[in-house]
C-alpha positions in Angstrom: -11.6 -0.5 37.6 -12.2 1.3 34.2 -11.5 -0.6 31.1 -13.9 -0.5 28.4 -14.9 -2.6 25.5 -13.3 -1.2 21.9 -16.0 -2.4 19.9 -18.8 0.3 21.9 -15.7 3.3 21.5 -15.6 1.6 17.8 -18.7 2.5 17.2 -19.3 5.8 18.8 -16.7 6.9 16.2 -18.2 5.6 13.2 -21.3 7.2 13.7 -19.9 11.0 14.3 -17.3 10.9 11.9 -14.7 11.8 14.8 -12.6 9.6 16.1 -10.6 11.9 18.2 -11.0 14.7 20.9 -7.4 15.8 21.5 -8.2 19.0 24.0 -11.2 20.8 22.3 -10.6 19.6 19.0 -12.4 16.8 17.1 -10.6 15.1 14.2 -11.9 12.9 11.7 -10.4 9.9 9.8 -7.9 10.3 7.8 -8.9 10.8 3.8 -5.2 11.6 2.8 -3.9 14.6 1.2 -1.4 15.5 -1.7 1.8 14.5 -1.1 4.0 17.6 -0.2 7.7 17.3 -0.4 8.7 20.1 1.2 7.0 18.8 4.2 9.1 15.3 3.9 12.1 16.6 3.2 12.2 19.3 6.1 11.8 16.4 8.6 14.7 15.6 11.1 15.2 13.8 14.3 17.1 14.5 17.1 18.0 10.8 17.7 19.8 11.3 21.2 16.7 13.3 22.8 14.4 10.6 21.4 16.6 7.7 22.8 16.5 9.6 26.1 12.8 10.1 26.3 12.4 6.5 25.5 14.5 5.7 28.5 12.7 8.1 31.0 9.4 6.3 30.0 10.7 3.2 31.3 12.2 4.5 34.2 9.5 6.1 35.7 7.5 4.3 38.7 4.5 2.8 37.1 1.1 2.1 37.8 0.0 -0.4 40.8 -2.6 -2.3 42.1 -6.3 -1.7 40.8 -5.1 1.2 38.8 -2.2 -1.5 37.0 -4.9 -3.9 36.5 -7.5 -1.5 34.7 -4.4 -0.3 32.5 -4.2 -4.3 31.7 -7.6 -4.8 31.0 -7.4 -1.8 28.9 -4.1 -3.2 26.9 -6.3 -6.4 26.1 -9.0 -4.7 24.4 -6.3 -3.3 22.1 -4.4 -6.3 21.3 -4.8 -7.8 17.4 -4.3 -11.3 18.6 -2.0 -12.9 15.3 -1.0 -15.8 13.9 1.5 -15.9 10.6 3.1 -19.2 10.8 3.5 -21.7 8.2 1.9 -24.2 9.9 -1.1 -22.4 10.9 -4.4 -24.4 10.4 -8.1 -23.9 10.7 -8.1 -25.4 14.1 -5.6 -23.1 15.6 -7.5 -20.3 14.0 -10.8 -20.7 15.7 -8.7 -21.5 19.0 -7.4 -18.3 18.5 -10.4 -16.5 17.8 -12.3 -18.1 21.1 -9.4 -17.0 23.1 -10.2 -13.4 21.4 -13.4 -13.5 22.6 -12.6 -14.5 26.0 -9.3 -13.6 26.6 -9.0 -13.9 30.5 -10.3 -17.4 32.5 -13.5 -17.2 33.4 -12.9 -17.7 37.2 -10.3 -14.5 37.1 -13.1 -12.3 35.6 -15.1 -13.5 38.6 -12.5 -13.0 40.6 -12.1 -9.5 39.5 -15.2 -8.5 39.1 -15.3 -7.5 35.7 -18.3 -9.3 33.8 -20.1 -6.2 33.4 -16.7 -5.2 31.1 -17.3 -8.1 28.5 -13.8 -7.5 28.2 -12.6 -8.9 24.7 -9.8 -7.9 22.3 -9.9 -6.3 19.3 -8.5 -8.0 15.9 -7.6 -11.6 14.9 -5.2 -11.4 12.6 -5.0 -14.2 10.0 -3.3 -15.2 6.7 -6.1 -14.8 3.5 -6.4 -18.4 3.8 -8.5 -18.2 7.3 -10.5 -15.1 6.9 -13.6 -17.5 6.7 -12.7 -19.4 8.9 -11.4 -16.5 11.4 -15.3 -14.6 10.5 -17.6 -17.5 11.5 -15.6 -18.2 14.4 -15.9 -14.5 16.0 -19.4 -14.3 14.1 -21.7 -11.8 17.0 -18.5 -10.5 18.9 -18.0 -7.5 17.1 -14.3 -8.6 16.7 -12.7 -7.4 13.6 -10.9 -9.8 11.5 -7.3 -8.4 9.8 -5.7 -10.0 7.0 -1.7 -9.7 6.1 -1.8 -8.5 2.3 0.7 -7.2 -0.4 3.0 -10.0 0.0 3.7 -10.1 3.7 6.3 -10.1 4.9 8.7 -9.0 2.4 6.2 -6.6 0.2 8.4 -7.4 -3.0 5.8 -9.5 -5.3 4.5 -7.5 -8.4 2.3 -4.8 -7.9 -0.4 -6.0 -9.4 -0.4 -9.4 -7.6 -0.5 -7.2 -4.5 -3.5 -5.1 -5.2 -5.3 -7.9 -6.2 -4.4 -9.7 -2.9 -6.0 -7.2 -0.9 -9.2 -7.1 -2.9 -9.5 -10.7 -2.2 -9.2 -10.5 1.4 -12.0 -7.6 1.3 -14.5 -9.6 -0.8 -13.9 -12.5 1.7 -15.1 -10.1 4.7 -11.8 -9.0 5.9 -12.4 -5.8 8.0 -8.9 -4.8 8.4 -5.6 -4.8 5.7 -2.2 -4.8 7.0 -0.1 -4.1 4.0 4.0 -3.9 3.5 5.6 -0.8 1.9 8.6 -1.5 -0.5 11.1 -0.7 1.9 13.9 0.7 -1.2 11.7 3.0 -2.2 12.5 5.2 1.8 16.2 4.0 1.0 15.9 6.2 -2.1 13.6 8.7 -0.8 11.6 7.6 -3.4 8.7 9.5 -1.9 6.4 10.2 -5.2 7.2 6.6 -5.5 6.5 5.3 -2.0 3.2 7.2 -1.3 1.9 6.4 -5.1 1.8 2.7 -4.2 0.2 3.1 -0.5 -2.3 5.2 -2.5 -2.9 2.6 -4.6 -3.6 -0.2 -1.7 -5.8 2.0 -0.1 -8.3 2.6 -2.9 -8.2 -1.1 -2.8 -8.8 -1.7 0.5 -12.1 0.3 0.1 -14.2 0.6 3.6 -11.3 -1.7 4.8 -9.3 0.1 7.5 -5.7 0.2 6.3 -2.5 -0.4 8.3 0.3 0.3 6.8 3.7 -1.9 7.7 6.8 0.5 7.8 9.6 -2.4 8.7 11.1 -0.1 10.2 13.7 -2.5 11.8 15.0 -2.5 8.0 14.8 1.4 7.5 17.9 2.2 9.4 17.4 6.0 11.1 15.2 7.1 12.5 14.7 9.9 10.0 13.6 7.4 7.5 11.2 6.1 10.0 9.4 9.8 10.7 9.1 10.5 7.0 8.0 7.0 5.8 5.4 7.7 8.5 4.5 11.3 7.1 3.9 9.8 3.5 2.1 6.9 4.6 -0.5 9.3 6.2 -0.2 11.5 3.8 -1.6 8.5 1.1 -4.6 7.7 3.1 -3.1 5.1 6.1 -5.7 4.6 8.9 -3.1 3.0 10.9 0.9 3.5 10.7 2.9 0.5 12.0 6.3 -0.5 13.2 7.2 -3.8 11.9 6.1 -7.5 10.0 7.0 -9.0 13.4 9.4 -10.7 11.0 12.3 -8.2 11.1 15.4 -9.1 13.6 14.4 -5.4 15.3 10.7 -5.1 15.6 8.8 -2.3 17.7 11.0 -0.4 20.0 9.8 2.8 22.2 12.2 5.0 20.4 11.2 4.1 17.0 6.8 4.3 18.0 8.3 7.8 20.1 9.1 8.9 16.9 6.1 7.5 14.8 3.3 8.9 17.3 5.1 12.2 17.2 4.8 12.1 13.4 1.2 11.1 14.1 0.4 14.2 16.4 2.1 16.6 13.8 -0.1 15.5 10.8 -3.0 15.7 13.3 -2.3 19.2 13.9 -1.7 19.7 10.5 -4.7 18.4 9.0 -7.4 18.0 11.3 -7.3 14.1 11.0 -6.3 11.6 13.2 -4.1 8.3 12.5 -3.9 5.0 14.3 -0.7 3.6 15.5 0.0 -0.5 16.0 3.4 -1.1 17.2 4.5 -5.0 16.7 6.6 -7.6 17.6 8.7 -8.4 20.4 5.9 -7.0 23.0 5.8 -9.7 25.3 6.0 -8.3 29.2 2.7 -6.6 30.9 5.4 -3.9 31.9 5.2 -3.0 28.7 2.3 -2.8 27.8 1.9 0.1 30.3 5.0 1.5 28.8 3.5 2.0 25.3 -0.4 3.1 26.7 1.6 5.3 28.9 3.6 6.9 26.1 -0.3 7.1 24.0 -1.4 9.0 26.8 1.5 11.7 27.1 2.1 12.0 23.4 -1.7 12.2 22.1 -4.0 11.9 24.5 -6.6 9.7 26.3 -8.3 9.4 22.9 -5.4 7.7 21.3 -5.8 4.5 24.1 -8.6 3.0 22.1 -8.7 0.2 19.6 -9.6 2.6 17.2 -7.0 4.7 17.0 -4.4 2.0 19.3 -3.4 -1.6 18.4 -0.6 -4.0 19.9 0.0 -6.8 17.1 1.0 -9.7 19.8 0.3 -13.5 19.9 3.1 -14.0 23.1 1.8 -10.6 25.5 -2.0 -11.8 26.5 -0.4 -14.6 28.3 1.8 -12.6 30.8 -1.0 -9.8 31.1 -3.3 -13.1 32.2 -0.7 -14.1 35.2 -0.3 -10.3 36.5 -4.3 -10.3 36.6 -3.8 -13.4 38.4 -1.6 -12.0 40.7 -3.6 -9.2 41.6 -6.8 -10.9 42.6 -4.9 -13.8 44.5 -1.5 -12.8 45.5 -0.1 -15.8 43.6 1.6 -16.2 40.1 0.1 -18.6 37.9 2.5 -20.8 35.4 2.1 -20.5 32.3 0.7 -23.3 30.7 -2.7 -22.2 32.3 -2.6 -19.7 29.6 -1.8 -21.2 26.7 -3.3 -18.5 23.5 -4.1 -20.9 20.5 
């Protein structure tokens, strides 16, 4: 089975400056570029092809046996564990973070013959409370540590209270920034507007990869989803995403169909390649292999690597867990021998 770490693919790109090999082409990471209207405005979406092609994803026969389980390993080591409760504490952080570390029971990586993989995943995401808390616990692992910003979920505090949020999270060590847009600004097609204050976070955000929160169970069409997406990139996002994990509608195939489309176009376009994190409401390993499946076809091999491919989940690692399970014993675990945090 082939599944390898993200922190070695990580790092591979960081040193060459190109974090993507689509055919013979390398792209770099994404430094922005003016906003161009024209470009925004002639956007459209054919919304009954894209439901469609959603569909056929699902309904194709999928992957079995070893070649299901390396496409699970691989779906681990691009999860961004979370938790965003109110009730979340210091203790449930660093459980978190050691389940991050070792994600699967240590008698199924036996069992599967895996050690050499040092399989792991490859965010926690945390509140700015637990950044320190979320660092010293993953201290060595090479696990990156995200932090919610620019008043998440609902992105409506003042702008300035917002910037300053994320520059406290990156003093504190956070690696990664997941901010919210102001959703009324795509309801307007406020786009001078929208990609100004993305802009704005990312000079912020600094070295800080930024991941930019569409909501885009709140932005109605999908129109408004593929150019919310274009400006986003367009202002400097090193990651698009679907949703808070808040909304009522979180990540759905036809809405990340439309998003990594939008991704492969600006790629073309520009030379620079962006990540995408779909979130919320991912909790089946079916699906999983839906959405690395959809990665492949749409973008390519390169795009099925923590660095350019996230699932924000805190409910999926458990299910992936009792597939593995299955596959090296014939037998389905319960699943209170998986608890997460």
């Amino acid at each position: 089975m082939e599944a390898h770490s993200s922190n070695s693919a990580r790092g591979q790109g960081e040193k060459s400056g190109v974090i993507a090999t689509p055919g013979t082409r390398a792209l770099l990471s994404n430094s922005g570029i003016p906003l161009d209207l024209n470009w925004v405005r002639e956007i459209q979406v054919n919304t009954s092809a894209v439901e469609r092609r959603a569909q056929s994803q699902t309904a194709r026969r999928t992957v079995k046996k070893d070649w299901q389980a390396a496409w699970l390993l691989r779906a681990i080591t691009c999860m961004d564990l979370t938790t965003l409760s109110g009730d979340d504490t210091d203790e449930r952080v660093r459980r978190l973070c050691a389940k991050g570390r070792h994600p699967l029971q240590h008698d199924l990586v036996e069992k599967l013959g895996i050690e050499p993989l040092n399989v792991q995943v490859a965010a926690i995401c945390v509140y700015h409370t637990f950044i320190e808390t979320a660092l010293r616990a993953l201290e060595g692992s090479g696990i990156h540590v995200a932090a919610v910003s620019t008043g998440f979920p609902a992105g409506l505090s003042p702008m300035s209270e917002r910037v300053a949020e994320i520059r406290r999270s990156v003093e504190a060590g956070a690696h990664e920034i997941d901010v919210v847009i102001t959703r009324a600004y795509v309801f307007g097609g406020r786009w001078q507007a929208l990609y100004d204050e993305i802009a704005t976070f990312k000079q912020a955000c600094g070295a800080a990869h930024m991941k930019v929160i569409l909501g885009t169970g709140d932005l109605v069409t999908l129109r408004n989803v593929a150019r919310a997406s274009v400006v986003a990139m367009m202002a400097g996002a090193d990651f698009i995403k679907t949703s808070t994990g808040k909304e009522a509608v979180n990540a759905t195939l036809p809405v990340s169909l439309v998003m990594v489309r939008a991704i492969r176009e600006y790629a073309q376009q520009t030379g620079m390649a962006v990540g995408f994190k779909p979130a919320g409401g991912i909790r089946a390993a079916k699906q999983s292999i839906d959405w690395l499946a959809m990665m492949k076809e749409e973008l390519g091999v390169s795009w099925m690597h923590a660095d350019l491919f996230r699932f924000g989940v805190s409910g999926l690692l458990a299910d992936i867990e009792r597939q593995l399970e299955h596959h090296a014993t014939g037998r389905y675990s319960a699943e209170y021998r998986h608890p997460i945090a």
